[in-house]
C-alpha positions in Angstrom: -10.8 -0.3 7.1 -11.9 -0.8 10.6 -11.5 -4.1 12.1 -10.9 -6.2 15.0 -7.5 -6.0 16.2 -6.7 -9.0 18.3 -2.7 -7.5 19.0 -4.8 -4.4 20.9 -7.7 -7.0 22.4 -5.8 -9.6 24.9 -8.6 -12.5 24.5 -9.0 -15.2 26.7 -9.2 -18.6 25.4 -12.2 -19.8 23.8 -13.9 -22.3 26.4 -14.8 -25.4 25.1 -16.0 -26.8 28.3 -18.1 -30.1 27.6 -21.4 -29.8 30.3 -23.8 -32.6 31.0 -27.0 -32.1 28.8 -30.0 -30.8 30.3 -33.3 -32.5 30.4 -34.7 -29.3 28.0 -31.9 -30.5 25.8 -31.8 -34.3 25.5 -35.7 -33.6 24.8 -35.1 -31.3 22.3 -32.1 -33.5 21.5 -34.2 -36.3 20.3 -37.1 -34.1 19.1 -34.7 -33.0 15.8 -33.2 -36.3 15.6 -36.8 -37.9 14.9 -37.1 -34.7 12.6 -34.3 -35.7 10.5 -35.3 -39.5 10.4 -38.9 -38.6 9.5 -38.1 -36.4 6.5 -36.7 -37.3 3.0 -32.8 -37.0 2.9 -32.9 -35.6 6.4 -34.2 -32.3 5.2 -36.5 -30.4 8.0 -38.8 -28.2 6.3 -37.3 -25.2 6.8 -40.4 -23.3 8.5 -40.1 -25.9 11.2 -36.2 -25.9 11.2 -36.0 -21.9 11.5 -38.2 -22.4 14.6 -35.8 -25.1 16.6 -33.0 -23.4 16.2 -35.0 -19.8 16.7 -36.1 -21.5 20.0 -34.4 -22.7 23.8 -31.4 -24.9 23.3 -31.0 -24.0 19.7 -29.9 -27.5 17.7 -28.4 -28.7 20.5 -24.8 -29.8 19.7 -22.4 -29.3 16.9 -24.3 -33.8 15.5 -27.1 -31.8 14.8 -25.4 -28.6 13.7 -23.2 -30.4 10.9 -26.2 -32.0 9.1 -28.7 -28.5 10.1 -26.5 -25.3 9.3 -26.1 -25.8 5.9 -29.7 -26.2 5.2 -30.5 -23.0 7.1 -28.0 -21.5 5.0 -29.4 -23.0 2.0 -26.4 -24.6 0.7 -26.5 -27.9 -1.7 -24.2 -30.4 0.3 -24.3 -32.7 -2.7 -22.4 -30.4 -5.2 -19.6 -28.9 -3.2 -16.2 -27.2 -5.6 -13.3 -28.5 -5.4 -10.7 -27.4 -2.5 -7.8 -26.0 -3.8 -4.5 -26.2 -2.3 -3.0 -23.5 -0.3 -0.1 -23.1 -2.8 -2.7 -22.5 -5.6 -3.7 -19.2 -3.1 -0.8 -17.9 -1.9 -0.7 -15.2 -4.9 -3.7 -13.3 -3.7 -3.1 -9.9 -2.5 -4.3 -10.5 1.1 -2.5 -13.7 1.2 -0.2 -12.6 4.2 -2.6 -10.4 6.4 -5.0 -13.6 6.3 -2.6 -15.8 7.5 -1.2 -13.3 10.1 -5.1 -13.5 11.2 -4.7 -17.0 11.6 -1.9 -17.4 13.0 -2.9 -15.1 15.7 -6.6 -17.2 16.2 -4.7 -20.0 17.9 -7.6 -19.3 21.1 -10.2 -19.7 18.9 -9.3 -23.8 18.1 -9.8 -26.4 20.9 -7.2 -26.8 23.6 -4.9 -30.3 23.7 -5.4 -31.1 19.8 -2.5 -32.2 18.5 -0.5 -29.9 16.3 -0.2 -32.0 13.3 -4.7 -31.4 13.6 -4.2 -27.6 14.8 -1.7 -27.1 11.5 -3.9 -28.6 9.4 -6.9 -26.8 10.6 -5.1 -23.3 10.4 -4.3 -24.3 6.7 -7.7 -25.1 6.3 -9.0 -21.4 7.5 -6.6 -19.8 5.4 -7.3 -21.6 2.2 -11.4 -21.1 3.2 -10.9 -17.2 3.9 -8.9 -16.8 0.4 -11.3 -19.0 -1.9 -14.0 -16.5 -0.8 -12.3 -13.7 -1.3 -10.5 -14.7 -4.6 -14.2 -15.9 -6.2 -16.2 -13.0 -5.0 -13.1 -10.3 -5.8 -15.5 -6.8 -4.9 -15.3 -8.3 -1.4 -13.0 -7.0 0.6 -11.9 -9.1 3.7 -11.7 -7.5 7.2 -10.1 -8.7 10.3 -12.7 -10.7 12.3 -14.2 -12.5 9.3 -11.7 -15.6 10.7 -13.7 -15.6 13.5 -17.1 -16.3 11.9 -15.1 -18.9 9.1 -13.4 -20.6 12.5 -16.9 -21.4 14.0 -18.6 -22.7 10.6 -14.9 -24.8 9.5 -14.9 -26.4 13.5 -18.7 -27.6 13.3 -19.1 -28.2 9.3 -15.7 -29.0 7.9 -13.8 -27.2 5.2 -16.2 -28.0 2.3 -19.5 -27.3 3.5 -18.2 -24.4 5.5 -16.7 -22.6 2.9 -20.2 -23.3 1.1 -21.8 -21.3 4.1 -19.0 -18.4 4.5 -19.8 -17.9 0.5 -23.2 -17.6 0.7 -23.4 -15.8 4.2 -20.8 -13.1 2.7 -23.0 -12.1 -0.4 -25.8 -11.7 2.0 -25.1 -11.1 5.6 -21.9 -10.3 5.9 -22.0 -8.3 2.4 -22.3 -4.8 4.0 -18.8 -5.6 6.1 -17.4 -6.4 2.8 -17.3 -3.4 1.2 -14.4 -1.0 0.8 -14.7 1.0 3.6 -16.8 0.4 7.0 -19.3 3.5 6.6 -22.3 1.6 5.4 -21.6 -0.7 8.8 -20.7 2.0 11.3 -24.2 3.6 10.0 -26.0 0.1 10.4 -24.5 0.0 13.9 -26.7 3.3 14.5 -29.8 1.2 14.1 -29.3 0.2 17.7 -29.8 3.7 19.2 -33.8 4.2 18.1 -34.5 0.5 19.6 -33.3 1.6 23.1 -34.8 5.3 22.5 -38.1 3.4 22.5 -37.9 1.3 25.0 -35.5 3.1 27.3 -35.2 6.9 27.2 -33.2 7.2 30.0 -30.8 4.4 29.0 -30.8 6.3 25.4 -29.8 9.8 26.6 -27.3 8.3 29.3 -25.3 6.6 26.6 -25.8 9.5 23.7 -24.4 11.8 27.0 -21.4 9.5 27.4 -20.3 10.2 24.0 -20.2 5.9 23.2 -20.4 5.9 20.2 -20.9 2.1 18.6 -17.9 1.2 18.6 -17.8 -1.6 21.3 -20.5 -2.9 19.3 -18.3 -3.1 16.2 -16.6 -6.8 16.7 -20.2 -8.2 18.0 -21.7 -7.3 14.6 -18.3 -8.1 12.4 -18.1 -11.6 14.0 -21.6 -12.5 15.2 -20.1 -12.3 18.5 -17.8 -15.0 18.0 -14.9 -12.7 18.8 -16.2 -11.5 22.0 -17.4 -14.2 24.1 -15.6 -16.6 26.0 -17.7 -19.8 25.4 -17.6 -21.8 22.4 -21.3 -23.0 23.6 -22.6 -19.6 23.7 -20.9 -18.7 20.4 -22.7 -22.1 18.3 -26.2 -21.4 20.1 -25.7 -17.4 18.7 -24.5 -18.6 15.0 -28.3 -21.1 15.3 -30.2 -17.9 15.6 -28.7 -16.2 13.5 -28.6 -18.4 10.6 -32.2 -18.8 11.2 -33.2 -15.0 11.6 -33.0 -12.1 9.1 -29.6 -10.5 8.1 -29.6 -7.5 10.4 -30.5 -9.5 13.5 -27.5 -9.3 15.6 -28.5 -5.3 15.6 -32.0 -6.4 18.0 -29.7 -8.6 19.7 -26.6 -5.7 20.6 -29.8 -3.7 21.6 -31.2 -6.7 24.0 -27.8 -6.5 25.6 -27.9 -3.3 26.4 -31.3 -3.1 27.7 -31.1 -6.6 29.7 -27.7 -4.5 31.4 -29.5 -1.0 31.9 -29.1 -1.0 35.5 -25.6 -1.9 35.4 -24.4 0.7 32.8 -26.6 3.6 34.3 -24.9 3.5 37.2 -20.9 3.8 35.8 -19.9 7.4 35.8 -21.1 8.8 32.2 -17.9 9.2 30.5 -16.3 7.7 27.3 -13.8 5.6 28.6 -15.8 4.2 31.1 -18.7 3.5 29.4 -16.7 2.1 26.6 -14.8 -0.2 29.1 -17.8 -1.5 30.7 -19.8 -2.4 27.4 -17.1 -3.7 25.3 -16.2 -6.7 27.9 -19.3 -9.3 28.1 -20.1 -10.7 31.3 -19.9 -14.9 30.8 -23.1 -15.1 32.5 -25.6 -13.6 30.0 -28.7 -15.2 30.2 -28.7 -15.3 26.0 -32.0 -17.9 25.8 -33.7 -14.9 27.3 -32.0 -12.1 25.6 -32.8 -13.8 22.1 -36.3 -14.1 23.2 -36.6 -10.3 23.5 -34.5 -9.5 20.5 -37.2 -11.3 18.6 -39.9 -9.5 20.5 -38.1 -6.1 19.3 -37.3 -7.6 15.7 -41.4 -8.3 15.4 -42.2 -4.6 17.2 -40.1 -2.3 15.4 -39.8 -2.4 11.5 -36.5 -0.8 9.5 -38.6 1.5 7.9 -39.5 3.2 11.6 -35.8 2.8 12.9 -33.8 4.2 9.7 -36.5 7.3 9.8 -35.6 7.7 13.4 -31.2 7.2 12.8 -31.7 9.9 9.7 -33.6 12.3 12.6 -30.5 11.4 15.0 -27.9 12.3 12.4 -29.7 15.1 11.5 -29.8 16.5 15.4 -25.7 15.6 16.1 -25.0 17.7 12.7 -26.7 20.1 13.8 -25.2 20.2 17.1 -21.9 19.8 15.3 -23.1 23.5 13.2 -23.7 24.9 16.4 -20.6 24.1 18.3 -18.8 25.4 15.9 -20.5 28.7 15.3 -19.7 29.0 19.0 -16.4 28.6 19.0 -15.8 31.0 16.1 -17.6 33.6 17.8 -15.6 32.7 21.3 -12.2 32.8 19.6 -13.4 36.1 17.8 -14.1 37.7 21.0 -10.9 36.8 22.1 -9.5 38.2 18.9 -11.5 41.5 19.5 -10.3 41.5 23.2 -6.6 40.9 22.7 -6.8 43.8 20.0 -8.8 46.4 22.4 -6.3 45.3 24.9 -3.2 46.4 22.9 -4.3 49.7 22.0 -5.3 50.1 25.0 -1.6 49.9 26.4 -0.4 51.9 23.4 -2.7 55.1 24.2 -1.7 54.8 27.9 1.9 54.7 27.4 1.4 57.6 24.3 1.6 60.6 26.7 2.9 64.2 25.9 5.9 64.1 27.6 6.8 60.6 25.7 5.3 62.2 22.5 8.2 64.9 22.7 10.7 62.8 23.6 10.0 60.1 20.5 9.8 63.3 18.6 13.4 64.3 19.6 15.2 61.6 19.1 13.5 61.4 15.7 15.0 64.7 15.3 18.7 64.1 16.3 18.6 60.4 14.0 17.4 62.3 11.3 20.3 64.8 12.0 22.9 62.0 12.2 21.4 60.4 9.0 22.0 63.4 6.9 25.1 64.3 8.0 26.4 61.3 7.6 25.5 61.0 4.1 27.3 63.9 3.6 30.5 63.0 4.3 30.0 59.4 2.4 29.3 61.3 -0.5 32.5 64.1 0.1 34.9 60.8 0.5 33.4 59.7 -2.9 31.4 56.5 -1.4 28.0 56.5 -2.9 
């Protein structure tokens, strides 16, 4: 299965710089607080909710987020399971690769925690991960699923965050579950039609480049939470999406692209360096207004029009495909039919009449030889 390899991916660590809050914030701030004092058992309608976090500054801080994610994920905070113990999971078949995962997350926690806190907390992402997994068993876990449970366990807590990763991985995360990636790396096509239509020339310069989606692959496997280098720009993402439908991060990769078109159209149009250039998110993203416009695309182009458009795209590249390689069947039979030509060519040039007698001479004399030879094995009795 296709994941994200962090041995191949040498990933800064997560920033979890603290910055003064903004006027837009501490208004916003205090907006949702009187929100959550207003309404019975703190519950925000969730019309209303959907739109805060939808909009500028998301909920804020990770307060708000505790009390706020679960209800956008529609979880009941008042009947959580019981945790079980990490012994009680270490039988499960991807016991080992999880914890490898985990191990290797160390720049996903907050730097200066004590280790005695950081041990406990990589227990607690590994016992998450499996319960998920060990419930839901025609789920299959892929590398970069600890990078969506890391976010969720940091702001929510092992409970309630294993109460979001379950619900978000029979729904939005439910396609990366399967047994192989196909279903995804087709979903990842979904981003090609949205620039086609508002970007031809961005379109063709990427299809040209021979991409691919595969940058795109960890951004829609971990809500970018394995890509980005701020822990700030990673909770405000993980607001919209939880309040957006499932196969939002696809209008968002394509408001990326677009909100970068002048950048990427002028690196030279090959694989590697397109590749290199897209896969490597510039810290300074402007995400307030690329979430804006991903919503505006969300609104303008329906799945019906884009998956019409992808089956018209993989249509045309297998087609291509046909046609390449009727041309290099003909090419390496005219090379066939020229090597051929060539040799009997030679042979006719070297079969002249004085070489014709001379092969038919010493034909002569060996057949000569041959028979008397025979003769004289057969007169000394050797047969």
């Amino acid at each position: 299965m296709s994941d994200v390899d962090e041995n191949k991916i040498d990933l800064p660590p997560l920033s979890f710089e603290i910055c003064p809050e903004s006027d837009g914030e501490r208004k916003k701030r205090i907006e949702i607080e009187k929100l959550i004092v207003d309404n019975p058992d703190g519950r925000i309608p969730l019309n209303a909710l959907q739109e805060l976090a939808l909009s500028d500054f998301g909920l804020v801080n990770d307060d708000l987020r505790r009390v706020l994610w679960p209800q956008l994920a529609g979880v009941d905070v008042t009947n959580l399971e019981r945790v079980p113990t990490l012994d009680e999971l270490q039988s499960h078949p991807e016991f080992h690769q999880v914890l490898l995962d985990v191990n290797r997350s160390l720049k996903r926690f907050p730097p200066g925690i004590p280790y005695e806190q950081r041990i406990a907390l990589q227990d607690q992402l590994t016992v998450l991960i499996l319960r998920v997994i060990k419930k839901y068993p025609n789920l299959r876990y892929y590398q970069g699923y600890h990078d969506v449970a890391v976010t969720f366990l940091l702001v929510a807590g092992e409970e309630v965050a294993f109460a979001i990763m379950e619900q978000l991985s029979t729904t939005h995360f439910s396609e990366c579950m399967q047994e192989t990636m196909e279903a995804t790396q087709r979903r990842l096509m979904f981003i090609w039609p949205i620039v086609l239509f508002e970007q031809p020339e961005l379109f063709h310069f990427l299809q040209r480049s021979s991409v691919g989606t595969l940058f795109a692959l960890p951004w829609y496997l971990t809500w970018f939470g394995h890509s980005l280098n701020s822990y700030k720009a990673v909770v405000r993402l993980y607001d919209y999406f939880l309040a957006s439908p499932m196969y939002t991060p696809i209008f968002v990769t394509a408001a990326i692209l677009l909100h970068r078109s002048n950048v990427i159209l002028q690196e030279d149009c090959d694989m590697a360096s397109v590749h290199c250039l897209l896969s490597k998110l510039p810290d300074d993203l402007p995400f307030e207004d690329i979430l804006v416009n991903s919503s505006k695309l969300y609104d303008k182009y329906s799945l019906t029009v884009i998956e019409k458009k992808v089956e018209e795209l993989i249509q045309k590249e297998k087609e291509q495909r046909k046609l390449e390689e009727e041309r290099r069947i003909n090419y390496r039979r005219s090379c066939s039919s020229k090597s051929n030509y060539n040799v009997s060519k030679w042979f006719l040039s070297v079969l002249t009449p004085k070489s014709v007698m001379m092969t038919t001479a010493v034909s002569i004399v060996v057949g000569i030889c041959a028979y008397y030879y025979k003769n004289q094995y057969l007169a000394a009795g050797i047969s």
